[in-house]
PLY file of the C-alpha trace (Angstrom):
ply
format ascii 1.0
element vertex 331
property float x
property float y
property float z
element edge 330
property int vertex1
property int vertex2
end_header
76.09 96.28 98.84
74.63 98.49 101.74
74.91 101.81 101.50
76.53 101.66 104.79
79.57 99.18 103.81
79.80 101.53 100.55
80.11 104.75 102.18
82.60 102.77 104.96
84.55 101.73 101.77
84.74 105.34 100.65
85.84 106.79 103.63
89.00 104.44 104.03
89.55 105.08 100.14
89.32 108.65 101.02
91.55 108.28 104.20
94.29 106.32 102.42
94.19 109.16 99.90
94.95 111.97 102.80
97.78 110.04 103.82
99.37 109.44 100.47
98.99 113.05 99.81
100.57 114.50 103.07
103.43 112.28 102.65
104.31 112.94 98.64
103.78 116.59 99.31
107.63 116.46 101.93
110.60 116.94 100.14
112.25 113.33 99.83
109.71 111.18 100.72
108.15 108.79 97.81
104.99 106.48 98.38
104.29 103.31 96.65
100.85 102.48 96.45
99.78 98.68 96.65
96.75 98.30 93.95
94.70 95.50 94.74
90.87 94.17 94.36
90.31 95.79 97.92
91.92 98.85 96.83
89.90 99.06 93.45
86.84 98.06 95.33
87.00 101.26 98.02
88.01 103.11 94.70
84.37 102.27 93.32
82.89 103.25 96.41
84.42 106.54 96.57
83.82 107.69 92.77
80.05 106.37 92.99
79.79 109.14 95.50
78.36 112.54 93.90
80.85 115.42 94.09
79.74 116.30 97.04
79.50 113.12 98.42
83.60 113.13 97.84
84.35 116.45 98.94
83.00 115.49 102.47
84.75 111.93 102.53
88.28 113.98 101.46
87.08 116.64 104.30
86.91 113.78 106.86
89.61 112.15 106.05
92.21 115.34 105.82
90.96 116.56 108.96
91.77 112.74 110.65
95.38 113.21 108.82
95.76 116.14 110.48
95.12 115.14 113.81
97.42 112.34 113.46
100.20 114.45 111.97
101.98 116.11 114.43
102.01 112.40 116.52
104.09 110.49 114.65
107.35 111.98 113.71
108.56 108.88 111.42
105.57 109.77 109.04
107.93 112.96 108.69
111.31 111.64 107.65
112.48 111.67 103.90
111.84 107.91 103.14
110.19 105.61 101.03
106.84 104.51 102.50
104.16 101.68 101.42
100.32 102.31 101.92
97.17 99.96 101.66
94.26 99.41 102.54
93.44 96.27 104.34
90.66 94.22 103.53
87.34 93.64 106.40
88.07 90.17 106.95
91.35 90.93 108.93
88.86 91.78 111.11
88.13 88.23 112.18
91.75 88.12 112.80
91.32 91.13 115.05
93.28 93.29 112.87
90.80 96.06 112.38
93.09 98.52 110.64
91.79 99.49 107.26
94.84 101.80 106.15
98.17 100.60 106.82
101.49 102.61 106.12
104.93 100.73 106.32
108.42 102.52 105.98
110.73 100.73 104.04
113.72 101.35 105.73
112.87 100.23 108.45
109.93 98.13 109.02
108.08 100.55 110.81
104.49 100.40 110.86
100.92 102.78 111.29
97.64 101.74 110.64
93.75 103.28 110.74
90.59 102.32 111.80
88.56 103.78 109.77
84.16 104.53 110.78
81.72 106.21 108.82
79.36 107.80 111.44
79.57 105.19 113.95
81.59 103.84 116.70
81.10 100.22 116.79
84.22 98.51 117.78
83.23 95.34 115.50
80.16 92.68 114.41
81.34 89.24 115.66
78.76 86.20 115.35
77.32 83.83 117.38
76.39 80.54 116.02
76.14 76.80 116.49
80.02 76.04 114.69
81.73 79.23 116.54
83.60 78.54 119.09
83.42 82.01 120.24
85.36 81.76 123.62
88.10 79.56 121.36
88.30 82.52 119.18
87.97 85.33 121.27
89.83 83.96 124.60
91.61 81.61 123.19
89.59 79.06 125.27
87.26 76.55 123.69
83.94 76.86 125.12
82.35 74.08 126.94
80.14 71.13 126.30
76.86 73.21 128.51
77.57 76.18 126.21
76.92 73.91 122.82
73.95 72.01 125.03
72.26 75.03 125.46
72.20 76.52 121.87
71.57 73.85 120.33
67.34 74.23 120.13
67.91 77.58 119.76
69.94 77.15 116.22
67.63 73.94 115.21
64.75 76.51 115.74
66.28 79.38 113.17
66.93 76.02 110.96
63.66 75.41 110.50
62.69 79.07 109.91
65.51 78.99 107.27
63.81 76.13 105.41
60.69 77.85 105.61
62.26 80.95 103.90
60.75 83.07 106.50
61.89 86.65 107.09
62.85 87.72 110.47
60.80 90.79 111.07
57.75 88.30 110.68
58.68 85.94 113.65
57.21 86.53 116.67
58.65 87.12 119.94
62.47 86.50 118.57
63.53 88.30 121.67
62.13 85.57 123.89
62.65 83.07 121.99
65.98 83.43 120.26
67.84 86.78 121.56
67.67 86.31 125.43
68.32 82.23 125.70
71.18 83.02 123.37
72.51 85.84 125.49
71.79 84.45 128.90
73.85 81.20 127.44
76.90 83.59 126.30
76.52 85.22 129.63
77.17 81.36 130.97
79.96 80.56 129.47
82.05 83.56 129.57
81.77 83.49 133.10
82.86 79.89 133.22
85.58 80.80 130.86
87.11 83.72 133.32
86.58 81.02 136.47
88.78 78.88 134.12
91.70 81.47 132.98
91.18 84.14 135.13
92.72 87.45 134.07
93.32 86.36 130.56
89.79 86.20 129.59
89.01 89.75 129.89
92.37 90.81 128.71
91.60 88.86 125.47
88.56 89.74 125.20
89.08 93.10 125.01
91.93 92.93 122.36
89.88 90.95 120.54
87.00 93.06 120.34
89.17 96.50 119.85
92.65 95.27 118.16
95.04 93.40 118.22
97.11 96.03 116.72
97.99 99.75 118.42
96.08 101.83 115.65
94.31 105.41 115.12
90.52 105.11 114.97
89.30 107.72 112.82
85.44 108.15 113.21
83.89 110.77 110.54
80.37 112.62 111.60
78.50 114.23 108.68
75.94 115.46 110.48
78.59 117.69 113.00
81.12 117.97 109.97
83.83 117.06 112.27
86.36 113.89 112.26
87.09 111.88 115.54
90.66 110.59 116.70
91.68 108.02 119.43
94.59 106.54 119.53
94.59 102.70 121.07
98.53 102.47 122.30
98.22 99.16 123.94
102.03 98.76 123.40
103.68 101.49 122.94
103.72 101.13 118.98
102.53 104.78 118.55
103.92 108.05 118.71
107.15 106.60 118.48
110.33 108.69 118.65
112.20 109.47 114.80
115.64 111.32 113.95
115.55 113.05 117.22
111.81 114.16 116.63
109.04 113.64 119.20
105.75 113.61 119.02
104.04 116.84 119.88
101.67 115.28 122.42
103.21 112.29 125.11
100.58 109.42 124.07
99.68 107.24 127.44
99.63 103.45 127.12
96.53 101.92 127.47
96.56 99.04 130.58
94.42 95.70 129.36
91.70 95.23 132.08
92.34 91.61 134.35
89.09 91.36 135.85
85.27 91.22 134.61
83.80 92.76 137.63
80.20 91.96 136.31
78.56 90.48 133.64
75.09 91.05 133.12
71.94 92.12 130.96
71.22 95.74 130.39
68.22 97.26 131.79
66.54 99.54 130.11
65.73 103.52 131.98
62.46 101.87 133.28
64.52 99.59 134.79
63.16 96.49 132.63
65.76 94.23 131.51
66.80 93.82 128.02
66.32 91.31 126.04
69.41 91.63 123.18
72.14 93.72 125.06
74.52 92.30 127.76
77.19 94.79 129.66
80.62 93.73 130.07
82.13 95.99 133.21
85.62 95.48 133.84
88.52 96.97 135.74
90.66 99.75 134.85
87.64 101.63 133.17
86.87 99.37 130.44
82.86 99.19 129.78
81.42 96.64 126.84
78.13 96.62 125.25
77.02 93.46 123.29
73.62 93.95 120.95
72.40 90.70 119.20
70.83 91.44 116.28
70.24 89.68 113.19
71.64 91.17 110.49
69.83 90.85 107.04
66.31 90.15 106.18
66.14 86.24 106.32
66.73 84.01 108.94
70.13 82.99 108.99
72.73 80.42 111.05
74.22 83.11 113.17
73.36 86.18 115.17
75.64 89.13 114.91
76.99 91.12 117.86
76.87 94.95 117.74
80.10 95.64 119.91
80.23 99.34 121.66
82.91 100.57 123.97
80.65 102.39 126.48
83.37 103.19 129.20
87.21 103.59 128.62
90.32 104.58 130.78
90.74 108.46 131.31
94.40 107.55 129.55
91.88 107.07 126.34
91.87 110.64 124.55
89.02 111.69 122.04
90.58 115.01 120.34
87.78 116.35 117.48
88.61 118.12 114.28
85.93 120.08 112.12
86.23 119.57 108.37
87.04 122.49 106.24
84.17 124.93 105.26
82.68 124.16 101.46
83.73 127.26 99.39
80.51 129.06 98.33
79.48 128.56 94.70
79.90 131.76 92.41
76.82 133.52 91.81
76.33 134.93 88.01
76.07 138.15 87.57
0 1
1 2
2 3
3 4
4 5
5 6
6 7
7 8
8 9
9 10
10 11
11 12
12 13
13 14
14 15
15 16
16 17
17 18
18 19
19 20
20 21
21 22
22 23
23 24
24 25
25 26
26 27
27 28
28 29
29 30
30 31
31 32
32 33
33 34
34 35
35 36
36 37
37 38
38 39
39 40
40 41
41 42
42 43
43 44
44 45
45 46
46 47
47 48
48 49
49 50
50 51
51 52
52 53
53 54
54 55
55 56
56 57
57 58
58 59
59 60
60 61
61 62
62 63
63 64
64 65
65 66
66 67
67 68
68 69
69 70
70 71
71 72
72 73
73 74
74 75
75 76
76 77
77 78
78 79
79 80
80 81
81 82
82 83
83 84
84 85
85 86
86 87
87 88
88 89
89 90
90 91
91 92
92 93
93 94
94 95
95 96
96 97
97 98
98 99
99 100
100 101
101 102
102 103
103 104
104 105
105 106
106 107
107 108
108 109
109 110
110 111
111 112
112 113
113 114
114 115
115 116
116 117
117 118
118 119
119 120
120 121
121 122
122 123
123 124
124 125
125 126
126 127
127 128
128 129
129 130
130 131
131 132
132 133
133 134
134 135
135 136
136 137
137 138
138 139
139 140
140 141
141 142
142 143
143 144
144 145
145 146
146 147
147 148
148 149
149 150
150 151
151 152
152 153
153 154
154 155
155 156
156 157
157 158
158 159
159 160
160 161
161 162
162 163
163 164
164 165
165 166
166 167
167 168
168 169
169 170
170 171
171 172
172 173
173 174
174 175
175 176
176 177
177 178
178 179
179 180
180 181
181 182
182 183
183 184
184 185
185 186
186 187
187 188
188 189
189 190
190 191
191 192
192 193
193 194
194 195
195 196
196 197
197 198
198 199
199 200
200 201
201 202
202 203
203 204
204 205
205 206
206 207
207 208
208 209
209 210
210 211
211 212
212 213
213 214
214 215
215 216
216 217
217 218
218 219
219 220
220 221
221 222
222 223
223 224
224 225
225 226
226 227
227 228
228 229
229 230
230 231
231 232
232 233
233 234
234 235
235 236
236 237
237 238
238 239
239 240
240 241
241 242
242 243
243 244
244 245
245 246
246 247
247 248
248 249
249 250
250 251
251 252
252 253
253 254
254 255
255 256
256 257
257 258
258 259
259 260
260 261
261 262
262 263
263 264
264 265
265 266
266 267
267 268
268 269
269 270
270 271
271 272
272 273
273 274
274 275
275 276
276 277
277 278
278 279
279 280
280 281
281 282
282 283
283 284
284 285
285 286
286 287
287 288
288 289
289 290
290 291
291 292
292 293
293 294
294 295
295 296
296 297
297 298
298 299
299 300
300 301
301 302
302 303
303 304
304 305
305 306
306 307
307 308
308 309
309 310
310 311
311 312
312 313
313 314
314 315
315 316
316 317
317 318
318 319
319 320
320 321
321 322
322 323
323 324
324 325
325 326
326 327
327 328
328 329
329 330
């Protein structure tokens, strides 16, 4: 496992922990905990950490709870409530909540993205069985989109069979990065000629949620936690026992129109040759990396996905940890 995914792990262990604690620690509430391979798994993660390791993942994550807090009256009520963490491969679903928390009474639902020094929305893949405009748009993509990848995939087949490693081939971004891209580029537009608004309205909730959630992005370097809530629908900051939430959250508005679609250039004005831009209306700003992702060839390129430009409606409010208390000196 990379030390990346592990720390990730630890973080939504750590976040999930914040949560339970805030909760058990009001008068009538009770939390059941759901145990599972995930949850023993982020468990690991967190206790492989040195102490100090853990005292900055609690930091992060109580300093996220707190933001969150005062936002959502129902996570105040005396009630019983059910937390979990939700395994990464929701994420293909475009659930990217890691840390969910249910009240039992009612139904009533929160849930957490949770990042470990980065922002990335998500990783989706490109390859030559994804139908990514099936699965992102919810239309299939089109017989010149499979034409033109086609030698591009045969090409990283035979580099598979030759067990080659991918730092060692030359001029991948001319010969595998850019033809991909510029065919992506293609079809998407096709797609939006094809549905119109809905493309870039599912693209979009594809690539950020599909759920209204609370990112939570930690920064160890600043020692300071991130919050921003995505209220797409109005799920959040919801209205309990005649308690409201201390701060009116806006609802985000889906954009309905790519207004360009095109490769990044670089600040000497060269264009890239791994990054498209997604600009669309209403504020909304994409940025799509191809990368490859692990040290050998392999059958699909992954997409580094970075919101770039949001609505104003879109808050970021920043929380600094807790100070470490100074070790004793003896005397």
């Amino acid at each position: 496992m990379s030390k990346q995914r592990s720390n990730g792990e630890a973080f939504e262990f750590a976040c999930l922990e914040a949560l339970q604690k805030v909760i058990t620690e009001q008068d009538g509430s009770t939390v059941s905990l759901i145990v599972d391979d995930y949850y023993e798994k982020c468990r690991a993660s967190y206790e492989s950490l040195d102490p100090a390791g853990q005292e900055d993942k609690r930091f992060a994550a109580e300093a996220g709870i707190r933001m969150i807090l005062p936002l959502e009256p129902h996570l105040m009520d005396n009630d019983m409530f059910t937390v979990s963490l939700q395994h990464d491969n929701k994420g293909e679903e475009a659930d990217v909540r890691d840390v969910l928390c249910a009240k039992n009474s009612s139904g009533w639902e929160i849930g957490f993205s949770c990042k470990n020094n980065h922002e990335a929305l998500k990783h989706p893949r490109l390859s030559q069985k994804i139908d990514f405009g099936k699965k992102w748009m919810g239309c299939p993509c089109s017989p010149a989109y499979w034409e033109a990848i086609a030698p591009i995939f045969a090409e990283i087949e035979n580099l598979i069979a030759q067990d080659v490693d991918w730092k060692n081939i030359s001029d991948k971004d001319d010969r595998f990065y850019r033809p991909l891209l510029d065919a992506f580029i293609d079809e998407v537009k096709r797609i939006y000629e094809k549905i119109g608004s809905e493309a870039p309205r599912r693209m979009l909730r594809y690539l950020i949620g599909s759920h209204d959630f609370y990112k939570l992005i930690s920064n160890d370097k600043k020692r300071v936690t991130t919050m921003m809530p995505f209220n797409f629908t109005g799920k959040l900051g919801q209205t309990s026992e005649g308690r409201r939430s201390k701060i009116r959250l806006s609802t985000l508005h889906l954009p309905t129109e790519f207004q360009d679609i095109k490769i990044k250039r670089t600040d000497d004005g060269e264009e890239s040759k791994s990054t498209a831009i997604l600009y669309c209306d209403k504020g909304w700003t994409v940025s799509l990396r191809l990368h490859n992702a692990k040290t050998k060839a392999e059958r699909s390129l992954k997409f580094d996905a970075q919101l770039i430009g949001h609505p104003t409606a879109l808050t970021k409010t920043v929380e600094a940890w807790e100070e470490r208390k100074a070790e004793e000196t003896p005397t």
